[in-house]
Steps between C-alpha positions, in 0.01 A plus 500: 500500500890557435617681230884446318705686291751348337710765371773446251817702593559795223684483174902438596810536210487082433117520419581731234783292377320220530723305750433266753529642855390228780668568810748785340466801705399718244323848590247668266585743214408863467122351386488255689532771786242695326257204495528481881427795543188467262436169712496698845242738365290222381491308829484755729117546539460118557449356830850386541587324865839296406727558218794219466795498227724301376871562655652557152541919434294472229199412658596664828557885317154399338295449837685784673325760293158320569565477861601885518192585264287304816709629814548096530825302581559199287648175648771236250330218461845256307218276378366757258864516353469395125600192367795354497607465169846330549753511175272716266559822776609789243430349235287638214237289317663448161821357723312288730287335154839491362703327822223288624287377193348218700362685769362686306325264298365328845381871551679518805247188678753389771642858598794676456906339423658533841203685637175422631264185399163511435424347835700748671317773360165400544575392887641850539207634351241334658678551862502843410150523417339312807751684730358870407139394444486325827676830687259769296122373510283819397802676420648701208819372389794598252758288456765632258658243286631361193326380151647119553331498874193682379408238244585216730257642754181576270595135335514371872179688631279437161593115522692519172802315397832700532616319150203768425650815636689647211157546343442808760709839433496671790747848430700692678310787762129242440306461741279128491223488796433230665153450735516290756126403656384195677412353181850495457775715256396673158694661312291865403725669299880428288755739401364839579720739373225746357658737817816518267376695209 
């Protein structure tokens, strides 16, 4: 049995404005940093044999205090990077339902506006996921990501449509689990952040 942790990098300045960050290089805040370090602590006494992150800072600062808290290196891995999400990149919430009414109405179905498709994401995703599971059998796994690629995977793994994964809220610092078995992938626990408080 294989176990995965998909770990949401911590809390960066444009999650607390409420802006879209995609492939923006932004690093975490002062809590976000905090939450990592909260993160670390929670992880260490895990069996832990791989750790991979994202190659954007914010995910990268996040796994480097994990990988320190386990004496571990961790290895970039581009395809955890998050979404692409093309023209809305900085933008905040009210601006994007202001500047792009109908995508939002589709509830974003096809993808991003100059970014990623649907179909790119869940190739990406499902690459991603046969790739590591395929390298780490009886292994414990974190992979440290971002809330657009965590929901595509536990939509992906559970069978469920992606047009399905804004029903998930994964935040910043969670933790989801993920069991992998012969019986196939289950998802054991979403959103831990009970390590936070």
């Amino acid at each position: 049995m294989s176990i995965f942790y998909l770990v949401r990098h911590g809390t960066t300045q444009y999650n607390l404005e409420n802006r879209f960050q995609g492939h923006l290089d932004i690093p975490l805040s002062n809590q976000g940093i905090e939450q990592a370090k909260k993160l670390a602590d929670y992880l260490k006494d895990k069996k832990i044999d791989a750790i991979y992150t994202s190659d954007l800072k914010r995910a990268v600062q996040t796994a480097e205090y994990i990988a320190a808290a386990k004496s571990m290196k961790y290895r970039l891995l581009p395809s955890l990077r998050e979404v692409d999400v093309g023209e809305l990149e900085g933008l905040r919430w009210h601006e994007v339902k202001k500047e792009y009414p109908d995508w939002v109405k589709k509830q974003h179905v096809h993808g991003y506006p100059g970014g990623e498709t649907r179909i790119e994401i869940e190739r990406r995703v499902s690459n991603l996921w046969d790739s590591v599971v395929k390298r780490h059998k009886g292994d414990g796994v974190v992979l440290v990501t971002h809330g657009g690629i965590i929901k595509a995977l536990i939509c992906q793994i559970l069978g469920i449509s992606q047009e399905d994964r804004s029903n998930f809220i994964v935040d910043n610092a969670s933790v989801s689990t993920i069991i992998v078995a012969d019986s196939g992938a289950k998802l054991k626990m979403l959103n831990n952040t009970v390590f936070l408080e």
